[in-house]
TORFI-306950 format. One record per residue (C-alpha): residue number from 1; x negated, z negated, y negated. Coordinates in steps of 0.001 Angstrom, whole numbers. Layout:
<atoms>
ATOM  resi       px       pz       py
ATOM   NUM        X        Z        Y
...
</atoms>
This chain:
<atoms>
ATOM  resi       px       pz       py
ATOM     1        0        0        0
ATOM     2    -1665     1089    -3350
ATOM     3    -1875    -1491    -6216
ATOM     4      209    -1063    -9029
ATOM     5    -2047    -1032   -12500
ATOM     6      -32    -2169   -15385
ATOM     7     -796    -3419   -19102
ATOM     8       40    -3972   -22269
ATOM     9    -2228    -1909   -25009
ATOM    10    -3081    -1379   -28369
ATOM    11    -2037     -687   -31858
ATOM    12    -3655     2700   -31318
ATOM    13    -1285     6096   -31714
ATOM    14    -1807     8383   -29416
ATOM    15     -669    12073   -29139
ATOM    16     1925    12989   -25807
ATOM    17    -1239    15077   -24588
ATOM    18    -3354    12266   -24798
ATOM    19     -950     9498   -23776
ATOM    20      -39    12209   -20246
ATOM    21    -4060    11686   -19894
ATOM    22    -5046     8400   -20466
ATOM    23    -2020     7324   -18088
ATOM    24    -1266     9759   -15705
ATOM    25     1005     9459   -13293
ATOM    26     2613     6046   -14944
ATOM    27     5319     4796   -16578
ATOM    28     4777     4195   -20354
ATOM    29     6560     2183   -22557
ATOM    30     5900     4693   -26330
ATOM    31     6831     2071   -29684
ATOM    32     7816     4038   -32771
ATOM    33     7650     7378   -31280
ATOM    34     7176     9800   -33841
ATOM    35     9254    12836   -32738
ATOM    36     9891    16437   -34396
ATOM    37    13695    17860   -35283
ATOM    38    14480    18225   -31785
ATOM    39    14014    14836   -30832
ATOM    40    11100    15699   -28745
ATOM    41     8210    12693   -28791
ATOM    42     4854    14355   -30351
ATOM    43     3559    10359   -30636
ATOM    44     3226     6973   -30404
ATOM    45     2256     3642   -29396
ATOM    46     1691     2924   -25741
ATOM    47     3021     -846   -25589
ATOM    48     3143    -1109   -22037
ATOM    49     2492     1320   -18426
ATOM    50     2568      608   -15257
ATOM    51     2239     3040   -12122
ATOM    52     5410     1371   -10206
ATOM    53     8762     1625   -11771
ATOM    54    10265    -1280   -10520
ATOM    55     7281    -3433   -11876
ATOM    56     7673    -1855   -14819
ATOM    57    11249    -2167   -15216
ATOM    58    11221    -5904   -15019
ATOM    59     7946    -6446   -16985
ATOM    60     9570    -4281   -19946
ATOM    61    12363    -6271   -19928
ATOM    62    10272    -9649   -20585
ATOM    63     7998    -7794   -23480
ATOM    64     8990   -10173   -26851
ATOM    65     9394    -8763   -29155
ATOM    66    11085    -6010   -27927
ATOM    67    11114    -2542   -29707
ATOM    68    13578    -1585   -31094
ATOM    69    12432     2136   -31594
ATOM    70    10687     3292   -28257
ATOM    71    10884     6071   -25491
ATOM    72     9947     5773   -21963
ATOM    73     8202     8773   -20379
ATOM    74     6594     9461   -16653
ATOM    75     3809    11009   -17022
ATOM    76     3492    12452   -13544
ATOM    77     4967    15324   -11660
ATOM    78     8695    14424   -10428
ATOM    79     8678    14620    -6786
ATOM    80    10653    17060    -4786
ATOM    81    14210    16465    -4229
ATOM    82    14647    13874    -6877
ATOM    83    16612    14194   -10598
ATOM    84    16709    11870   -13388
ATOM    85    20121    10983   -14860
ATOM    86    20076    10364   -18428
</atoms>
């Protein structure tokens, strides 16, 4: 069973290219996304990732403060056969 990596970061703003990077195939937690007319996240903060979903879900929920701005993004491939509902 691989070992989940998880983490809360920095300050720093990073771009979508870099953030898909830096944390690839994780779940990131983006603060203050800054996003285009579309809606579509160019950047942000990276307040929290983690590489299992479930950890992540419940570690998220405990972050204080919350944001109240933020967008959640997995940065790796979807696997066959599964959808996301939004």
């Amino acid at each position: 069973m691989a070992t989940a990596t998880a983490s809360v970061t920095t300050d720093e703003i990073l771009t979508m290219d870099e953030i898909e990077k830096r944390y690839d195939s994780e779940w990131v937690l983006i603060a203050d996304p800054e996003t285009d007319q579309f809606h579509k996240v160019l950047a942000g903060k990276v307040v929290y990732h983690n590489s299992d979903r479930k950890v992540f879900d419940r570690e998220v929920l405990k972050l204080d403060p919350h944001p109240s701005d933020f967008a959640v993004f997995f940065t790796g491939k979807t696997p066959e056969g599964v959808s996301y509902l939004l």
